[in-house]
Backbone bond lengths (Angstrom), bond angles and torsions (degrees), N, CA, C in turn:
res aa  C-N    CA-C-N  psi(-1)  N-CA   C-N-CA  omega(-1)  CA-C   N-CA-C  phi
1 X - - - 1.449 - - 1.530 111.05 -
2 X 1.242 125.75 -44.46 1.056 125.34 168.83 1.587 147.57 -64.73
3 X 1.897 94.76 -7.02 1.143 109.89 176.72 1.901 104.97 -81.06
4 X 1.009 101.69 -25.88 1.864 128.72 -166.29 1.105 99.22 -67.56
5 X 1.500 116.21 -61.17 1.459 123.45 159.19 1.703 126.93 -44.91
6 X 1.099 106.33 -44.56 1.543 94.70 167.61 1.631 123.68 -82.40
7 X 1.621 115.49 -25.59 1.298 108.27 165.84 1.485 127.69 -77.04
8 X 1.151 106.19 6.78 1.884 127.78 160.94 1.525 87.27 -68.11
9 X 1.300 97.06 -92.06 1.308 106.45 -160.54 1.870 114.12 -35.33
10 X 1.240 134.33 -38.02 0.994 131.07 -173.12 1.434 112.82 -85.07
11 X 1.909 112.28 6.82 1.173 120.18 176.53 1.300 92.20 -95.49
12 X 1.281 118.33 -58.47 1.503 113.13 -174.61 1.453 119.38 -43.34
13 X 1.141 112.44 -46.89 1.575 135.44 -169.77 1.400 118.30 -58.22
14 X 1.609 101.06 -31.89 1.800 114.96 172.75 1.364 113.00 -104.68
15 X 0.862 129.94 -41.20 1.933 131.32 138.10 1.564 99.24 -0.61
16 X 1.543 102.20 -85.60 1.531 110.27 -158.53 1.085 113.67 -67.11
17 X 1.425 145.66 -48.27 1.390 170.40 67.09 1.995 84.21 79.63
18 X 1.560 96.35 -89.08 1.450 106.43 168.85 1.408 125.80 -40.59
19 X 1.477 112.70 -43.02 1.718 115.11 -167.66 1.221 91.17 -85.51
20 X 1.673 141.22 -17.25 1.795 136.96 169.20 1.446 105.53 -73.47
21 X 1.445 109.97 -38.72 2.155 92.17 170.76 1.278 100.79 -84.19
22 X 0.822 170.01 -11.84 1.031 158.51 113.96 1.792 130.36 14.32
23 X 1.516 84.51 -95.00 1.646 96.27 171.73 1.592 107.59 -68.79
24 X 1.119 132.49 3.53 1.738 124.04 170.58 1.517 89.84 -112.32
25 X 1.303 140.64 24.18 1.243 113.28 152.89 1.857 127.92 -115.23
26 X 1.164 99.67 154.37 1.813 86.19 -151.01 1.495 114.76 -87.79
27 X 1.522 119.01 -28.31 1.812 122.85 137.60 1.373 108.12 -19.14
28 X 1.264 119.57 -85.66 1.486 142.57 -169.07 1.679 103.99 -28.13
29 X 1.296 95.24 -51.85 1.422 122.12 -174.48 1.499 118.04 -54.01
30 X 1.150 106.00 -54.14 1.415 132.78 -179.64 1.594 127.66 -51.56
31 X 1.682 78.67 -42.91 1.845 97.12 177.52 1.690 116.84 -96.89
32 X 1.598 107.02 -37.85 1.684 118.09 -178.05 1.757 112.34 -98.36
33 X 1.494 119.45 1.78 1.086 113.30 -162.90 0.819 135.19 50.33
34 X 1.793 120.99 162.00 1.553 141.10 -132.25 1.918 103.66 -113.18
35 X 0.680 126.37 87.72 1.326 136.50 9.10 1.406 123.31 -85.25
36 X 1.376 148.59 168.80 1.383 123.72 -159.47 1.109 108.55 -105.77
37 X 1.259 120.84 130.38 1.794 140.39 158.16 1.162 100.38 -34.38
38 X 1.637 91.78 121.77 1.870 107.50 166.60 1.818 79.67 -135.35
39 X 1.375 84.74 163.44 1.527 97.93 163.32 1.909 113.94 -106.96
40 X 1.338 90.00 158.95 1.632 90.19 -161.56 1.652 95.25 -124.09
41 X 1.301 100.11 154.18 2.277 97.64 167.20 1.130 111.13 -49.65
42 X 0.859 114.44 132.18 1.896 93.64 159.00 1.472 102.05 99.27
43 X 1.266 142.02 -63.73 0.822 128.31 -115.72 1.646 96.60 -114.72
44 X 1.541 114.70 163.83 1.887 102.35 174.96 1.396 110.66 -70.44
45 X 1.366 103.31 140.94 1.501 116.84 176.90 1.408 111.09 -62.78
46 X 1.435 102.63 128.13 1.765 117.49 174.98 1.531 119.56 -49.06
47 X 1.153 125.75 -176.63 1.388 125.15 -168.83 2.003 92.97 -98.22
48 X 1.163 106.59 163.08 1.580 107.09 -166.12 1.520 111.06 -102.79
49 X 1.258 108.10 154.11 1.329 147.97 -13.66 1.238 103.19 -48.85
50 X 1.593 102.90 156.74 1.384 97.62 151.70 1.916 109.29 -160.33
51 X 1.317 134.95 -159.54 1.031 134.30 -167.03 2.083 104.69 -115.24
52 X 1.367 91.21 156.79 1.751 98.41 -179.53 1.730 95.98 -145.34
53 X 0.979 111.51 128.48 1.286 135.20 150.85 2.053 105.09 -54.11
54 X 0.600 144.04 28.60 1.530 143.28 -144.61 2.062 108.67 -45.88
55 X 1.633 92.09 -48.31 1.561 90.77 -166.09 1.864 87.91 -150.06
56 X 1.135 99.50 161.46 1.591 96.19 172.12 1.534 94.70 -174.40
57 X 1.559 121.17 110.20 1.469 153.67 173.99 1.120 111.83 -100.59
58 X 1.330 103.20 127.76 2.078 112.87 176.23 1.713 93.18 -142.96
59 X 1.846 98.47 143.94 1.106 115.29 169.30 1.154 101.34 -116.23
60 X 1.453 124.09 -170.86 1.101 149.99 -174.48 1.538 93.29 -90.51
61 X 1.276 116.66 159.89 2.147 109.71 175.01 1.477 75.33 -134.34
62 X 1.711 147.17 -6.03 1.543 129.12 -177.09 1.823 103.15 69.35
63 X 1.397 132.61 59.13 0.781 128.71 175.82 2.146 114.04 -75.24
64 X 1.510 106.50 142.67 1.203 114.07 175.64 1.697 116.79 -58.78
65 X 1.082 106.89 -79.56 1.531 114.32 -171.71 1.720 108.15 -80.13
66 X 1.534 131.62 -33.32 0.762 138.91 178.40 1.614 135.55 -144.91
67 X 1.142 123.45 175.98 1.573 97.50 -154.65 1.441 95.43 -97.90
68 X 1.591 103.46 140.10 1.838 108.07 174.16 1.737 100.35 -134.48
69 X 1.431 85.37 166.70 1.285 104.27 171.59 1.328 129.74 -152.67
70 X 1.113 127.04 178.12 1.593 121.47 -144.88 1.918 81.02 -123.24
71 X 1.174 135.30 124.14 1.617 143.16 146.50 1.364 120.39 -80.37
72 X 1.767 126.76 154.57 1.447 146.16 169.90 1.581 85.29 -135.78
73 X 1.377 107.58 112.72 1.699 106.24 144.44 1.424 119.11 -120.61
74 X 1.382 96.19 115.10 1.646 103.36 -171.34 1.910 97.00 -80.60
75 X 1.212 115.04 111.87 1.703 103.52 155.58 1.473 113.93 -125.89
76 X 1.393 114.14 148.63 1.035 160.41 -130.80 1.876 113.63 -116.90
77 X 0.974 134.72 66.52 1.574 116.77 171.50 0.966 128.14 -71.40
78 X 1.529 135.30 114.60 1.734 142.58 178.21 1.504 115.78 -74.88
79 X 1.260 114.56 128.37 1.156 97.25 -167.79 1.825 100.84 -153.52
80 X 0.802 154.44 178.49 1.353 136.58 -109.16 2.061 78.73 173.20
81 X 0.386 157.48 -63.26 1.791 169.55 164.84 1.709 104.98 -24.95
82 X 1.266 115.79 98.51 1.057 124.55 -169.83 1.900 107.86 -56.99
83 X 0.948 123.65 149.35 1.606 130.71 -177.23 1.579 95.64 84.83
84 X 0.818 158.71 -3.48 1.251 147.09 -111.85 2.044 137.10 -29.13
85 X 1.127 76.55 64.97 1.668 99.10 176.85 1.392 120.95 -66.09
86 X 1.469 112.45 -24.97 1.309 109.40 -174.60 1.067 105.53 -91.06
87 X 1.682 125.32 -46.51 1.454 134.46 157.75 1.668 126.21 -21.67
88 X 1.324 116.26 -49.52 1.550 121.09 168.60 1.248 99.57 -88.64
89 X 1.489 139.29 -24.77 1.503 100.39 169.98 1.323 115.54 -76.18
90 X 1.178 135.27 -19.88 1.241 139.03 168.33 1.365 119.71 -48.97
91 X 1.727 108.03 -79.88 1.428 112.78 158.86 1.442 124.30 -37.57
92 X 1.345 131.52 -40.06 1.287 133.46 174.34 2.335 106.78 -63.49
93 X 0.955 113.48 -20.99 1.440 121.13 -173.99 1.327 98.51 -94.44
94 X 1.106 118.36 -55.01 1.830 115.02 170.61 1.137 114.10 -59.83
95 X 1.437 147.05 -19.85 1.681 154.62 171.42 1.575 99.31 -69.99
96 X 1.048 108.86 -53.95 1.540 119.12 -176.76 1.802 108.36 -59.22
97 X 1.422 98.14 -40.83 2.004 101.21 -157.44 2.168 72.59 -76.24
98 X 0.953 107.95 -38.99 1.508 89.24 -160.18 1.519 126.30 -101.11
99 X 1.451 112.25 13.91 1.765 141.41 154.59 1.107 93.37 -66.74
100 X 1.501 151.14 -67.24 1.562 143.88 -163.82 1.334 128.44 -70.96
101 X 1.369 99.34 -25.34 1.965 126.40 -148.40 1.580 86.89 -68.42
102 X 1.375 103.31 148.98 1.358 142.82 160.46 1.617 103.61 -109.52
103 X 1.290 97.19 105.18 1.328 123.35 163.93 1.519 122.84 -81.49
104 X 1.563 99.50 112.76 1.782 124.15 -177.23 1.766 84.26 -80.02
105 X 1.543 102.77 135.96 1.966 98.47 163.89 2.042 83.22 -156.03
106 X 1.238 102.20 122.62 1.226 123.39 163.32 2.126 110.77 -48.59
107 X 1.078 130.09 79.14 1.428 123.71 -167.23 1.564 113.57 77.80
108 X 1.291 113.11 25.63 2.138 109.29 174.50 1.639 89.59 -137.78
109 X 0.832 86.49 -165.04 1.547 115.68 -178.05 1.778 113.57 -179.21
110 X 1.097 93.91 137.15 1.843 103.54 -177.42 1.371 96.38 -123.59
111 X 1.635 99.23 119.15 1.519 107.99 175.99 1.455 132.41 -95.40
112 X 1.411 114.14 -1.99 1.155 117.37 -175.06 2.002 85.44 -171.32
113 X 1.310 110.47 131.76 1.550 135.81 174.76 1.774 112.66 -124.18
């Protein structure tokens, strides 16, 4: 149970981590707005484009000295723009802000994005 509990947490932790380069990047900005539309549970969907968390899977990687794990974050751009052109340029600008990013994680570390 407690391992479950910490791979929450290291979901949450890279979630936010990601959604902070994110909103400090000014591409990102440009296309998802200031501050930028994500969609949330629950909550009414933002005005479009905007961003989705869609799916996000972690295994175990069997770390030696400390515990790691392996992430999939599938995201998702909504977009309202027929062909969807605006959608991959979007998604294509968020691939980019988050190929470089230095990831802040309160107790994680992400070693490779």
């Amino acid at each position: 149970m407690a391992q479950g509990a910490a791979v929450s947490g290291a979901e949450s932790a890279l979630e936010s981590a990601m959604l902070a380069v994110l909103a400090a990047n000014e591409e990102v900005k440009a296309l998802l707005g200031d501050p930028v539309r994500v969609a949330e549970i629950g909550a009414p969907l933002p005005a479009y484009p905007y961003l989705e968390i869609a799916r996000h899977l972690s295994e175990s990687a069997g770390g030696v000295d400390a515990e790691a794990s392996e992430h999939r974050v599938d995201i998702v751009i909504a977009s309202r723009d027929l062909g969807g052109a605006q959608a991959k340029e979007a998604l294509a600008t968020v691939r980019s802000a988050l190929v470089t990013a230095e990831l802040v994680m309160d107790g994680w570390r992400c070693v490779l994005l």
